[in-house]
C-alpha beads as a LAMMPS data file, in Angstrom:
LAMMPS data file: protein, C-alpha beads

92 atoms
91 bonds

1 atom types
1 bond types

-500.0 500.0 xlo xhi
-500.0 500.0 ylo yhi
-500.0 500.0 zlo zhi

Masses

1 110.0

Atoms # bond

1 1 1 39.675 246.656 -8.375
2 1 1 39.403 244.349 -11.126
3 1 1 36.132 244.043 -13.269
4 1 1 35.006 240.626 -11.894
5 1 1 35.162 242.435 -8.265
6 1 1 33.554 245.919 -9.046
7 1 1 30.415 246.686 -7.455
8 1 1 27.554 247.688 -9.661
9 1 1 23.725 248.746 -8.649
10 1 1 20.360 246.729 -8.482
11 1 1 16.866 247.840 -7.462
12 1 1 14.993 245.202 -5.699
13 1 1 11.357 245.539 -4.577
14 1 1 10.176 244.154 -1.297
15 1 1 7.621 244.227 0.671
16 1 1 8.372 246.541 3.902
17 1 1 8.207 243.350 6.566
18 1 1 11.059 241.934 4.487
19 1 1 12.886 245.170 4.328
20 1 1 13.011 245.975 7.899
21 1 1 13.984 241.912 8.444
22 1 1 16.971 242.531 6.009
23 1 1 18.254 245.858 7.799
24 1 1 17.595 244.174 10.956
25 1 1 19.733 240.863 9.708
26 1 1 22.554 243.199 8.339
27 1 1 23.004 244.545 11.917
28 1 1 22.681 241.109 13.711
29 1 1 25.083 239.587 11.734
30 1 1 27.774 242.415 11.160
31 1 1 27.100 243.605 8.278
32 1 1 27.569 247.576 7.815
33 1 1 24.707 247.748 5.149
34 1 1 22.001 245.528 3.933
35 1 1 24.005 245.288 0.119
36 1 1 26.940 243.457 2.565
37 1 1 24.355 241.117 3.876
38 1 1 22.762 240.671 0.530
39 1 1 26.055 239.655 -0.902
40 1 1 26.732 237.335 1.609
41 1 1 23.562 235.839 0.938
42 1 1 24.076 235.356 -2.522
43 1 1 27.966 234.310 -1.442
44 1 1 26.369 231.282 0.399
45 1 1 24.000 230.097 -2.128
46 1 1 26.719 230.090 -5.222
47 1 1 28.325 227.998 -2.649
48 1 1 25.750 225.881 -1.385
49 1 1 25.413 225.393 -6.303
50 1 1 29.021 224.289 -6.061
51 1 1 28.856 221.977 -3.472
52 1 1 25.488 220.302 -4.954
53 1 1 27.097 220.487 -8.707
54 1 1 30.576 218.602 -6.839
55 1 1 28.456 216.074 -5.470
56 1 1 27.011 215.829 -8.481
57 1 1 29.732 215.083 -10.084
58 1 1 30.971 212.766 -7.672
59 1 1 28.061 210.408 -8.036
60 1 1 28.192 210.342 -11.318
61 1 1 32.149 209.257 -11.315
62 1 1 31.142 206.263 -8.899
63 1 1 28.558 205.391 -11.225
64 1 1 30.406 205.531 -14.308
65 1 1 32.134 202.139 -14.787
66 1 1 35.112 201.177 -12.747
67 1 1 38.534 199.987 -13.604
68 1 1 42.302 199.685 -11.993
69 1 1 44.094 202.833 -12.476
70 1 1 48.178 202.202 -12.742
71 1 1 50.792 204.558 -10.821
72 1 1 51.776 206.228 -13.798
73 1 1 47.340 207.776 -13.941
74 1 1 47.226 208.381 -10.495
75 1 1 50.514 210.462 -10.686
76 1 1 48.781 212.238 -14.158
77 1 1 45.504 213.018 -12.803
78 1 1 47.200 214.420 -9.267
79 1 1 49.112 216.364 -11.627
80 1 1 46.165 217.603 -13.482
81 1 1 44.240 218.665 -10.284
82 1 1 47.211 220.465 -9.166
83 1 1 47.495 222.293 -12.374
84 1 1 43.696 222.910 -12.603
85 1 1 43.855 224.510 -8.739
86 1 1 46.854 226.541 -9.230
87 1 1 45.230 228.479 -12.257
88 1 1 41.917 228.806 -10.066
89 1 1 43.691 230.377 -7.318
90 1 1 45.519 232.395 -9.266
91 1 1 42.349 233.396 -11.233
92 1 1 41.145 234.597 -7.596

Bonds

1 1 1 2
2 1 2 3
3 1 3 4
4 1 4 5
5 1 5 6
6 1 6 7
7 1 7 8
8 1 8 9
9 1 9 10
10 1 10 11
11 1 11 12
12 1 12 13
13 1 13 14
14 1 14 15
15 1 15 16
16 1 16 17
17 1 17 18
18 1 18 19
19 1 19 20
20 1 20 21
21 1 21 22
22 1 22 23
23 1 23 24
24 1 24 25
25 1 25 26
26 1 26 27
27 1 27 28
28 1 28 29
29 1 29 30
30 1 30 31
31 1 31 32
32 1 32 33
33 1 33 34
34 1 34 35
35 1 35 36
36 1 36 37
37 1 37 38
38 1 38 39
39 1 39 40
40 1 40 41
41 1 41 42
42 1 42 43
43 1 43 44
44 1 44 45
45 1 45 46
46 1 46 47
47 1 47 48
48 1 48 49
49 1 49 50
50 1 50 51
51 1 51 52
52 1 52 53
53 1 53 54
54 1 54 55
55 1 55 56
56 1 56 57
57 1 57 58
58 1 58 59
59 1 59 60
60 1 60 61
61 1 61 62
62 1 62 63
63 1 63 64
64 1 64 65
65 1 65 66
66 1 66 67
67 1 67 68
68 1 68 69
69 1 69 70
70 1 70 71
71 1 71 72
72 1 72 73
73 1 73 74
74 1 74 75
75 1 75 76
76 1 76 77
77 1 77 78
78 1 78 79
79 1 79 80
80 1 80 81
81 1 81 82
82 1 82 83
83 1 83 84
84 1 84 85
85 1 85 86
86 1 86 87
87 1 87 88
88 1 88 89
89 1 89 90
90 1 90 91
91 1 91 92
């Protein structure tokens, strides 16, 4: 397993309401343990960051001042993206 996937311990205090709610949610949803439902809870807010920072992002490219773009850009920056998503995936 590499180091960016290995599982490491945390102590969290909660109340005993929200305890039995988590164990409760694990089993609802799947989970076998509250740490998998935990994770997936944290896996869907890191999303729910990237989608607001992409958005983000987005509005601040429409606002930024437009101008044509020739063939020979478009081709460029599709080439860039592809480049850029090939090393993420491969980072994966």
């Amino acid at each position: 397993m590499s180091d960016k996937h290995e599982l490491t311990s945390m102590t969290v205090s909660l109340p005993s309401t929200q305890k039995d709610y988590v164990r409760e949610q694990a089993a609802a949803t799947g989970c076998s343990t509250p740490s998998e439902y935990i994770r997936r809870l944290i896996h869907a807010d890191q999303k729910a960051h990237e989608q607001e920072e992409l958005e983000l992002k987005i509005l601040e490219g429409l606002d930024s001042p437009a101008r044509e773009m020739t063939g020979k850009e478009w081709s460029k920056l599709r080439q860039s993206m592809r480049n850029k998503l090939t090393k993420r995936r491969k980072a994966q």
